[in-house]
Each structure stands twice: as C-alpha cells, then as structure tokens.
C-alpha positions in Angstrom: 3.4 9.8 -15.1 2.6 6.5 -13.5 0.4 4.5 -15.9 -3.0 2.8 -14.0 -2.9 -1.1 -14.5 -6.3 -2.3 -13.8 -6.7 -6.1 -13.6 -9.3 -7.1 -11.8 -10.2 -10.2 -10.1 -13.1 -12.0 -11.6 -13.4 -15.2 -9.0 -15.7 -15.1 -7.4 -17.1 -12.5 -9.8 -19.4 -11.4 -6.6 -19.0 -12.5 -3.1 -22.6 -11.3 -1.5 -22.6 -12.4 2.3 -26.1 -10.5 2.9 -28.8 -9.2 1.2 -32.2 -8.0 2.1 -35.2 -5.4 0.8 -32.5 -2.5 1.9 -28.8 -3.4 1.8 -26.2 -5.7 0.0 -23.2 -6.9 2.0 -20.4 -7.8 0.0 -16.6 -9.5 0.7 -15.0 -7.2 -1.8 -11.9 -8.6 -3.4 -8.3 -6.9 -3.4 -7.8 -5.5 -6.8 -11.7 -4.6 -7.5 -12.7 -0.9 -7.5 -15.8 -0.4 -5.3 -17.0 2.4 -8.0 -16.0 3.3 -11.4 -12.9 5.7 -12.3 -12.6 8.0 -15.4 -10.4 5.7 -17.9 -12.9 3.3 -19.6 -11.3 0.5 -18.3 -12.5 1.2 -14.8 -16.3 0.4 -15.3 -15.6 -3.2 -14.5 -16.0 -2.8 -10.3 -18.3 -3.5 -7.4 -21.1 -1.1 -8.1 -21.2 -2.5 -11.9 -21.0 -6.2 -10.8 -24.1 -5.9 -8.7 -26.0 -3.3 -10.9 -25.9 -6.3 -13.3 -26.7 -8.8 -10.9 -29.2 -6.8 -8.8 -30.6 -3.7 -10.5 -30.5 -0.1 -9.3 -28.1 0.0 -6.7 -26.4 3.1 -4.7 -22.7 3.3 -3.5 -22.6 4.4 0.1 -18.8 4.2 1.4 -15.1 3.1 -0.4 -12.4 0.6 0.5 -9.0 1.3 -1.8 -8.8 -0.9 -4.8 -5.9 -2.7 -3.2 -8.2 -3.1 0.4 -9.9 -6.4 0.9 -13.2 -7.2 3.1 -17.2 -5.5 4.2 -18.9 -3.1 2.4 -22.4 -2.1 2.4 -24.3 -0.8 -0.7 -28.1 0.1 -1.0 -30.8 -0.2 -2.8 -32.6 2.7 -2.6 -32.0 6.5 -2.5 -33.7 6.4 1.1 -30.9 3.7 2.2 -28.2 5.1 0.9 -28.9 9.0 2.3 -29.8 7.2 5.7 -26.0 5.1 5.3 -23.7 8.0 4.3 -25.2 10.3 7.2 -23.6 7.6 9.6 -20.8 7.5 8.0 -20.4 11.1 8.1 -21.6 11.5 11.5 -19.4 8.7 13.0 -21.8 6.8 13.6 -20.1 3.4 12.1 -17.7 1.4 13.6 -14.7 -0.8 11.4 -12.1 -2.9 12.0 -9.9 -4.1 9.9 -6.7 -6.5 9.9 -3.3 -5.4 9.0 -0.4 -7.4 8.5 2.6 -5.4 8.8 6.7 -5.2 8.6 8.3 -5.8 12.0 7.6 -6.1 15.5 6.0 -3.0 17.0 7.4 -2.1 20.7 4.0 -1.1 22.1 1.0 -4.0 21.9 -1.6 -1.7 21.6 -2.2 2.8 21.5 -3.3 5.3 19.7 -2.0 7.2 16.6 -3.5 11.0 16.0 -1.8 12.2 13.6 -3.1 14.7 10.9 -3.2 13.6 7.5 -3.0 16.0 4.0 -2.3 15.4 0.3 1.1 15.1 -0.7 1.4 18.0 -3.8 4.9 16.3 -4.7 3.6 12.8 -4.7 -0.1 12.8 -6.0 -2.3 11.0 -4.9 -0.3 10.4 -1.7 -1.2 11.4 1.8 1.3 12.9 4.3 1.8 13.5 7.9 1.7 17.2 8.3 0.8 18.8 11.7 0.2 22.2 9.8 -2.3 21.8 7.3 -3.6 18.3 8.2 -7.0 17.0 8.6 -7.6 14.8 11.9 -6.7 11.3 11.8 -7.2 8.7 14.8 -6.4 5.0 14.7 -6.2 2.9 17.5 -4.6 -0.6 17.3 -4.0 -3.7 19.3 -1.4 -6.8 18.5 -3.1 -10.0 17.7 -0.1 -12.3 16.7 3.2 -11.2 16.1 5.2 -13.3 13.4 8.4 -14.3 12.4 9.1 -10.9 10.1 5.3 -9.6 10.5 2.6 -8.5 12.6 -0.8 -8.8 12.9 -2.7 -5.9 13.6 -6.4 -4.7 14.9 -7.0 -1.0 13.2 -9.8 0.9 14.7 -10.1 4.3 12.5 -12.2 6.8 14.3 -11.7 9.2 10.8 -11.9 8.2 7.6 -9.4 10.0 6.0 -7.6 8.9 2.4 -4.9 6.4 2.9 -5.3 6.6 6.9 -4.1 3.3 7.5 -1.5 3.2 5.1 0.1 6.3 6.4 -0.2 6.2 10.2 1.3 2.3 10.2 4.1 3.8 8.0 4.3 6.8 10.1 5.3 3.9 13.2 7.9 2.7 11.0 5.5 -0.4 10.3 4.6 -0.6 6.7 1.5 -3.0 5.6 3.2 -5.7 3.8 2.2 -5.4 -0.2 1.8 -1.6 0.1 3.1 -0.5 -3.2 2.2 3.4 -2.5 4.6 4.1 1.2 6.3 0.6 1.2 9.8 -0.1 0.9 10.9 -2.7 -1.8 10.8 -5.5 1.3 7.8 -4.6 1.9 6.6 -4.5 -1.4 7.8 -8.0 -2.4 6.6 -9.5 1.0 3.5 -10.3 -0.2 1.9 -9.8 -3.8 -1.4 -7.6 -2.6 -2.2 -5.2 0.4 -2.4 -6.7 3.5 -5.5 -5.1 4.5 -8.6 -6.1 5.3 -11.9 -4.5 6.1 -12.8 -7.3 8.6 -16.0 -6.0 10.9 -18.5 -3.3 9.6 -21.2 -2.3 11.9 -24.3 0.2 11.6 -27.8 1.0 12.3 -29.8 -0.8 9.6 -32.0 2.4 7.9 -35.3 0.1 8.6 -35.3 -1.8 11.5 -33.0 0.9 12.8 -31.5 -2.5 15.2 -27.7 -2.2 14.7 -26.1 -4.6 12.6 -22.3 -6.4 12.0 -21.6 -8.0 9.6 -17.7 -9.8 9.5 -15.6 -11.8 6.9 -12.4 -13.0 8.1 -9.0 -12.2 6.1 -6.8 -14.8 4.2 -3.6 -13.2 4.8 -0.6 -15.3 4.7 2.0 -16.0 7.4 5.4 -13.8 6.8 
C-alpha cells in the first residue's frame, strides 16, 4: 500500500487574486489539497487556509493536489449552490497549460475517449470504451520544445484524472506525472506540469460572466 506523503507548500501561505462580497479567487499552489482528506495530516489545504483567513467559506470545485492554478470558492451557501450547478451543467469554461513528453504529430484535435476507475490500480483512471464515462479534451500546440510541449487543454467533462489520462493515452505524458508517467517523465520535472490557467463563469450576483487567469511558471525541458 502506497503510503500518502503530504508536504505542503507554505509560500505564499495564500495567493488570493480576487475577492469580493460573493467569491474568492485563488492561484492554488502544486502540492496543496483544495479540501481536507481523511488522515489528520490533510487538514492543512485551501479550504482551511482561507477559513482562517476569511471565515465561513464553501468549496465549490477541485484541482488534484499535484495541479497548479484558478479556483473559485464562496462565501455563502447561496454562492456556492449557484457555482456547482454550473459546474454540473457545463456551464464553465477552463483552460489549462500542460507541458508534456515529446512532440505530438497533430497541432491541435480532439480526444473523446471514455474514462473509468482502474480496480487494479486504485485510485487510477483508465481508458475503457466499455464501461467508461465520457471524456472530451480538446487541445492546441503553443510551443513545442526541445524534449517537451506546450499544450492548451480544453476539457468539456470533468472527469477524475481526465488530463492525465487522455495526454498519456496520445503517448504524451505531462512531465512530473508521478501516477501514468514513465521514470523520464517523472524525473523531467519535480511537480505536475499542469496548470489550471483560465477559469470562467457567471458571477451568482451580477450574473455578468467573469475570467479570471494566472499564468503558469513551468520550466523549459
């Protein structure tokens, strides 16, 4: 059983890029939870860093522990039914940056591929055209690299790992994946090359729609 190493970072101990009556906009660091586990040592994560900071305050969405960049969080029940409704209704749109292994022979497409849990390899995810939820993610080239490439990720679903898996499913790991990454691509870089870079939404009062955008700090590989 694969022991849970938890270290997370503490600077900045809370990177809020917005904040108003309704909604906090944080630049959430790789390595920091977005809401507490079961083991203890888990309490230490977004959602606790701003209850302490801000008061009562309601989780809304999740990036990995290992994922960098936007989230939103709320600060009322109201907010955070009105957020999670767009979320489930597909009513957000992300973008996130991706550096990963190689040179990929199309610039830009589409990957549908169905996504399930992996029973042999919890908490994995698989391909697997059989039992599979539906997963979309369109990308676009932005730079290729010497040994890397700099990706645009679009996901239309939100499944577990989405990302992750379709980029691997290409044959183009995310450099730092520790979960599907080879040992190259594991040693390329010492965190997940992922970023949540663009979040956008309806704001749950002015109901004008809203971006909000932090840029990634991946290096060149």
């Amino acid at each position: 059983m694969q022991i849970f190493e938890y270290n997370p970072p503490s600077d900045p101990w809370l990177d809020i890029r917005y904040e108003d009556d309704d909604i906090v906009i944080i630049n959430k660091p790789s390595g920091l939870l977005s809401n507490p586990g079961r083991a203890e040592v888990t309490f230490d994560c977004a959602l606790t860093r701003l209850e302490k900071q801000l008061g009562c305050i309601y989780l809304v969405h999740r990036l990995d522990c290992s994922t960098s960049g936007v989230m939103v969080y709320a600060k009322s029940k109201r907010v955070e039914i009105d957020l999670k409704v767009q979320f489930q209704n597909r009513e957000t749109s992300k973008v996130y940056i991706a550096q990963v292994q190689g040179h990929l022979a199309d610039k830009e497409g589409c990957i549908d591929l169905p996504l399930a849990k992996d029973p042999e390899n919890v908490p994995k995810q698989k391909v697997c055209h059989e039992h599979g939820k539906s997963a979309v993610t369109y990308y676009r080239v932005i730079e290729e690299r010497e040994h890397s490439t700099l990706l645009e990720l679009k996901p239309v679903t939100g499944r577990t790992h989405q990302l992750r898996v379709h980029m691997l499913a290409l044959g183009h790991p995310i450099l730092g994946d520790d979960f599907y990454g080879d040992a190259a691509c594991i040693t390329a870089s010492a965190r997940l090359n992922l970023h949540a870079q663009t979040l956008s939404f309806t704001h749950p009062t002015s109901k004008e729609r809203v971006s909000f955008s932090v840029d990634h700090e991946f290096e060149s590989r």
